[in-house]
C-alpha positions as a Markdown table, in Angstrom:
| # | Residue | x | y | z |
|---|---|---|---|---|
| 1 | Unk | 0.0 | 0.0 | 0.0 |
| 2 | Unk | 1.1 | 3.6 | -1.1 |
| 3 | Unk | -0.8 | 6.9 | -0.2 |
| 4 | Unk | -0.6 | 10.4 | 0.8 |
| 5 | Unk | -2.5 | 9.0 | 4.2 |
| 6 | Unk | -1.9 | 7.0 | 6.7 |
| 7 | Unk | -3.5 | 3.7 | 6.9 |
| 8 | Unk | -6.4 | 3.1 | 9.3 |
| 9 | Unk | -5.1 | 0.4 | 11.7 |
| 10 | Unk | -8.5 | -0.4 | 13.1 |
| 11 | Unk | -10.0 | -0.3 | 10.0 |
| 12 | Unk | -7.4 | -2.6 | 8.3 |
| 13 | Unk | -7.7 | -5.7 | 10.9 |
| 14 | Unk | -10.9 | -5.7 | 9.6 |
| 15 | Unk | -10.1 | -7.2 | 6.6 |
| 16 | Unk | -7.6 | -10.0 | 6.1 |
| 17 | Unk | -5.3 | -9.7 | 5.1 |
| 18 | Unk | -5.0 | -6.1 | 5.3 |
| 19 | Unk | -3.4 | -5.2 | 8.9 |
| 20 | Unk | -0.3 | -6.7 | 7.2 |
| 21 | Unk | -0.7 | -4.6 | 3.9 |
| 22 | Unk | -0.7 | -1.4 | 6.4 |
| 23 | Unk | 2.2 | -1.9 | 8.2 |
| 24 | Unk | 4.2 | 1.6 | 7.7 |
| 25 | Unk | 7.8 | 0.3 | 7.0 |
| 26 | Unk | 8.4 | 4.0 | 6.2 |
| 27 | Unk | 7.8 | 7.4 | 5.3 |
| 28 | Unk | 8.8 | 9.7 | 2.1 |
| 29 | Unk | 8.4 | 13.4 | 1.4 |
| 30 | Unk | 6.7 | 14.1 | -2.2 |
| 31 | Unk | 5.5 | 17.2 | -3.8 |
| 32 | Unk | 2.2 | 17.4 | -5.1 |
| 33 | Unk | 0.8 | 19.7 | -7.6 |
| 34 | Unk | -3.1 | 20.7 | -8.0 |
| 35 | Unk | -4.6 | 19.3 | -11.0 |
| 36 | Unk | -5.4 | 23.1 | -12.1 |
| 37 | Unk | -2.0 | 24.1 | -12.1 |
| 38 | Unk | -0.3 | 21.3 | -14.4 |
| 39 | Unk | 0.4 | 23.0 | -17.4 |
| 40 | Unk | 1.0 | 20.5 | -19.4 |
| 41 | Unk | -2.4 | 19.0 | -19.5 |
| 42 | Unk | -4.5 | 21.8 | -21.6 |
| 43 | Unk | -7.8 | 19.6 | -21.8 |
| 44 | Unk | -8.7 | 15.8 | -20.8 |
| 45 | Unk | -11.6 | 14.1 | -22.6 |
| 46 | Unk | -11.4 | 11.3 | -20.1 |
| 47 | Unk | -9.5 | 11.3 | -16.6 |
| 48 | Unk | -8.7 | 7.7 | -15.2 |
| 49 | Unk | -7.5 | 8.5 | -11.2 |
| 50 | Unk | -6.6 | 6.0 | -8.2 |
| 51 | Unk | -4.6 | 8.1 | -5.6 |
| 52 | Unk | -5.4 | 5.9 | -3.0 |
| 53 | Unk | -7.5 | 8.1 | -1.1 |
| 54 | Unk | -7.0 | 11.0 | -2.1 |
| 55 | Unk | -9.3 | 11.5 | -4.9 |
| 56 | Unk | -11.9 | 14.3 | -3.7 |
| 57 | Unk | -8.9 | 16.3 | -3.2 |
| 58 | Unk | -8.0 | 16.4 | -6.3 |
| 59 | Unk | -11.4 | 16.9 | -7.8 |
| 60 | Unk | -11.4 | 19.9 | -5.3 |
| 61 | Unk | -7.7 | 21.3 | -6.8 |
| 62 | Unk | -9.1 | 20.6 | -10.3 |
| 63 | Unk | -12.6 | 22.2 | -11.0 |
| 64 | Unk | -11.1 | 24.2 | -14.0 |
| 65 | Unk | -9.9 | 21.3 | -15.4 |
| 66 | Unk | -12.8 | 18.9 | -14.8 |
| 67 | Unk | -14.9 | 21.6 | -16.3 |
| 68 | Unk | -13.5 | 20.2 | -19.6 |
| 69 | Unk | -13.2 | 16.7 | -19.1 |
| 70 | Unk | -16.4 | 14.3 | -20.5 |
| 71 | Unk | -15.9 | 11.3 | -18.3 |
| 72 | Unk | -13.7 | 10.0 | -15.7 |
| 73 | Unk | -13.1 | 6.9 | -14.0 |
| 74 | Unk | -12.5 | 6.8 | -10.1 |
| 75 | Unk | -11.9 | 4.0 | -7.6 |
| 76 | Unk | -14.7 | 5.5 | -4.7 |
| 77 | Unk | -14.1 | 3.4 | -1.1 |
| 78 | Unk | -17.4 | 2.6 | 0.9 |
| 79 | Unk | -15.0 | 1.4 | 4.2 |
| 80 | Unk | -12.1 | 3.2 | 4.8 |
| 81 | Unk | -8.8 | 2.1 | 4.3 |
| 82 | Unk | -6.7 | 5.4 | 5.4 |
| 83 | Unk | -6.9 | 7.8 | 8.2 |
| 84 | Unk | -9.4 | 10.9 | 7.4 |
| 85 | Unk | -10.2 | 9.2 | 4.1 |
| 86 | Unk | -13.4 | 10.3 | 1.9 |
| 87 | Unk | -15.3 | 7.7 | 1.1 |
| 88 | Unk | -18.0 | 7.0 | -1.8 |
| 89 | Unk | -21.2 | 9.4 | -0.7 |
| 90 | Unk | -18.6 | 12.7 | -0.3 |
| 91 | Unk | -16.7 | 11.6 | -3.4 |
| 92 | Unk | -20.1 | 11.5 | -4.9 |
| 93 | Unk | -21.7 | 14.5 | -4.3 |
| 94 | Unk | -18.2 | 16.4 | -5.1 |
| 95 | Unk | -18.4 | 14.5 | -8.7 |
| 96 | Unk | -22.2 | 15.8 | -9.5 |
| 97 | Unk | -21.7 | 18.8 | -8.5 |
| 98 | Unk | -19.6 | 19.5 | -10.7 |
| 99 | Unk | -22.3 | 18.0 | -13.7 |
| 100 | Unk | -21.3 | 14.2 | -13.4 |
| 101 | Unk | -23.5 | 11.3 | -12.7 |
| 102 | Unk | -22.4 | 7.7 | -12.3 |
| 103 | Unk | -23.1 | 5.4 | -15.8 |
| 104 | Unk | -20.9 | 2.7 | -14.8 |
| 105 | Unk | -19.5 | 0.1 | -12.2 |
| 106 | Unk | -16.5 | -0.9 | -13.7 |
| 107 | Unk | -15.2 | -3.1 | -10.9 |
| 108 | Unk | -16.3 | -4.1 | -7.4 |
| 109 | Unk | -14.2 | -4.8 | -4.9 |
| 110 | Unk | -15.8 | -7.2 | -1.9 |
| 111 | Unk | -13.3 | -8.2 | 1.2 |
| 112 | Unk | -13.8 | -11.1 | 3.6 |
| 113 | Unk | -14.1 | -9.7 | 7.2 |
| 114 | Unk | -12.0 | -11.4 | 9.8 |
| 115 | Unk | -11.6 | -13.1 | 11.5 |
| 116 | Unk | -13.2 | -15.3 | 8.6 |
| 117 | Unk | -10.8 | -17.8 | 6.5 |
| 118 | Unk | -10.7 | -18.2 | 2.7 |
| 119 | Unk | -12.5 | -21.4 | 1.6 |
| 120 | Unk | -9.9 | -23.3 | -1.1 |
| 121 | Unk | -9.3 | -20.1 | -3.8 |
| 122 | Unk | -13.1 | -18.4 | -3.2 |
| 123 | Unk | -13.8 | -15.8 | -0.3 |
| 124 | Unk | -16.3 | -17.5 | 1.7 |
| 125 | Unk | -17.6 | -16.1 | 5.0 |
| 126 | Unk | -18.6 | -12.8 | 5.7 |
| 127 | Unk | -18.2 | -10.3 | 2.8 |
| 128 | Unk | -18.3 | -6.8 | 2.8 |
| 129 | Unk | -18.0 | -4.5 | -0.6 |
| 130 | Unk | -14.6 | -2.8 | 0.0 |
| 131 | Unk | -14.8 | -0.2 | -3.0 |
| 132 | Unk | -16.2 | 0.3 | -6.6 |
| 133 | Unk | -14.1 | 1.5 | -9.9 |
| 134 | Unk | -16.9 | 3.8 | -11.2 |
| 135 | Unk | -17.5 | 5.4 | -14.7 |
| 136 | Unk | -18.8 | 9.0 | -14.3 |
| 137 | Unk | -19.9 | 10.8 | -16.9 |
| 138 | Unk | -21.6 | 14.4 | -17.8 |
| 139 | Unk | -25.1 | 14.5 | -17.1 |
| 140 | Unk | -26.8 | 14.1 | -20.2 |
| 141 | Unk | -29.9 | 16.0 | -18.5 |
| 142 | Unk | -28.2 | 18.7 | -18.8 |
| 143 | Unk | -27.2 | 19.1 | -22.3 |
| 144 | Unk | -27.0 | 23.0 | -22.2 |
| 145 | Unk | -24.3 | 22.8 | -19.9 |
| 146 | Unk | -22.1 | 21.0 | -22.4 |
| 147 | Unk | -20.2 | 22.6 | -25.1 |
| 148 | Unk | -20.2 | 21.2 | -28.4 |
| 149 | Unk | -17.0 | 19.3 | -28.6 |
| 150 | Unk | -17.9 | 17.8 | -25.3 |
| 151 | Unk | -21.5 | 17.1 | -26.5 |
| 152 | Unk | -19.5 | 14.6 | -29.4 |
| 153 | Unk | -17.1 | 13.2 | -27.5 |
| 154 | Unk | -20.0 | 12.2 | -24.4 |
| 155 | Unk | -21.9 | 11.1 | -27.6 |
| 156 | Unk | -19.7 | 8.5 | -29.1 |
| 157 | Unk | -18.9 | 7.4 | -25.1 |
| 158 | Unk | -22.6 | 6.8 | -24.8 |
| 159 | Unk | -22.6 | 4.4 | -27.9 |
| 160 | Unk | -19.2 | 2.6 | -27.0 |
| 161 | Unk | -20.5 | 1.5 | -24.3 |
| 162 | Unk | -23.9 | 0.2 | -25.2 |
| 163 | Unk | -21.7 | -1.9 | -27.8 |
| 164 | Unk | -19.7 | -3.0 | -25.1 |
| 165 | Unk | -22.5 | -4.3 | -23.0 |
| 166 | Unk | -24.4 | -5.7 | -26.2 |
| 167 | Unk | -27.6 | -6.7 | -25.8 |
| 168 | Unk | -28.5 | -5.6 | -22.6 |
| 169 | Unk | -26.7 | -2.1 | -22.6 |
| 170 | Unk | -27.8 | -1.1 | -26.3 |
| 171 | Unk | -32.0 | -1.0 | -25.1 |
| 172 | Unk | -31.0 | 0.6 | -21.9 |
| 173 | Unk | -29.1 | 3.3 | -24.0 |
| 174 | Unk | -31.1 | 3.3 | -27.2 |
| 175 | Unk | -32.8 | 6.8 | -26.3 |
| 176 | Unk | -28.9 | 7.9 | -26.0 |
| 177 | Unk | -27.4 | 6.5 | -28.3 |
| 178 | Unk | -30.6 | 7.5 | -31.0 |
| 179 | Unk | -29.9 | 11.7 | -30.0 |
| 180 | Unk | -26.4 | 11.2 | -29.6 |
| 181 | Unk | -26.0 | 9.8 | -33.5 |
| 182 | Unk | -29.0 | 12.8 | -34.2 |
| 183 | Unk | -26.9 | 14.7 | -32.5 |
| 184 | Unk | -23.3 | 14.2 | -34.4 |
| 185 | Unk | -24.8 | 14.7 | -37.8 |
| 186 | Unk | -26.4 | 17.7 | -37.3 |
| 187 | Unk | -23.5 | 19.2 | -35.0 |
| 188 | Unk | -26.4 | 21.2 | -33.2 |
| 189 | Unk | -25.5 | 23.5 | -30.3 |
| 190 | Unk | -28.5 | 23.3 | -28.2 |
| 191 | Unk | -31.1 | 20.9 | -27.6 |
């Protein structure tokens, strides 16, 4: 385990075999940089981010940036695993307000709790959902908010992943994925 916080002892022997994965063996200073001020990155379609608990942080440190970006993907905790760690309802709200909803659960993360012992390779006993990699993406109620080139590139996100999640996904999406293709050949503005 790596992070900008310290692991949650208490929390950790919850899980096994976490208390050993916390164990601080040692300590090194890093400098950080908001999200806002790295010039290098101009505009982000997509951001992907795991900084082990430090995630609504940098959503905080990176509102002008976000502003831009048409989907991210974010590993959101529901238990803590570090001290003074944010977990998945303040991550959340962060994330909508500034225009994002969640479209998909990438992965889910479920833990055995101790003092509980693995059955052959499976995780039998108690289980408790750990964390979730989640797919955010702009809220396509709110159209006007979008600028074109977003508009196209949340568009042809929309469709990718109702192909990706064939058959199921495609009549879930098909209202979507229908104005998104209206959408890209008539380049409108506003809805």
């Amino acid at each position: 385990m790596s992070s900008l916080l310290r692991p949650d002892p208490r929390q950790l022997q919850q899980f096994i075999p976490f208390s050993d994965y916390g164990r601080v063996t040692r300590e090194i200073p890093v400098q950080t940089h908001h999200l806002d001020d790295v010039d290098e990155i101009r505009a982000m379609d997509f951001l992907k981010i795991d900084v082990q608990g430090f995630e609504l942080t940098v959503f905080q440190n990176g509102r002008n940036k976000l502003a831009e970006t048409v989907a991210l993907q974010v590993e959101l905790p529901f238990v803590k695993t570090y001290e003074n760690q944010p977990t998945f309802g303040e991550i959340d709200i962060e994330l909508q307000s500034l225009g994002f909803v969640p479209h998909f659960a990438v992965t889910t993360f479920v833990r055995m709790i101790a003092p509980m012992l693995p059955i052959a390779q499976g995780h039998g006993g108690l289980r408790q959902i750990h964390k979730i990699d989640l797919l955010y993406v702009r809220n396509f109620a709110r159209l006007e908010l979008m600028s074109d080139e977003q508009l196209k590139h949340h568009c042809w996100r929309i469709i990718v992943s109702a192909r990706l999640i064939w058959p199921i996904g495609v009549f879930l999406h098909l209202r979507s994925v229908a104005a998104c293709l209206c959408m890209l050949a008539n380049t409108i503005s506003v809805c």
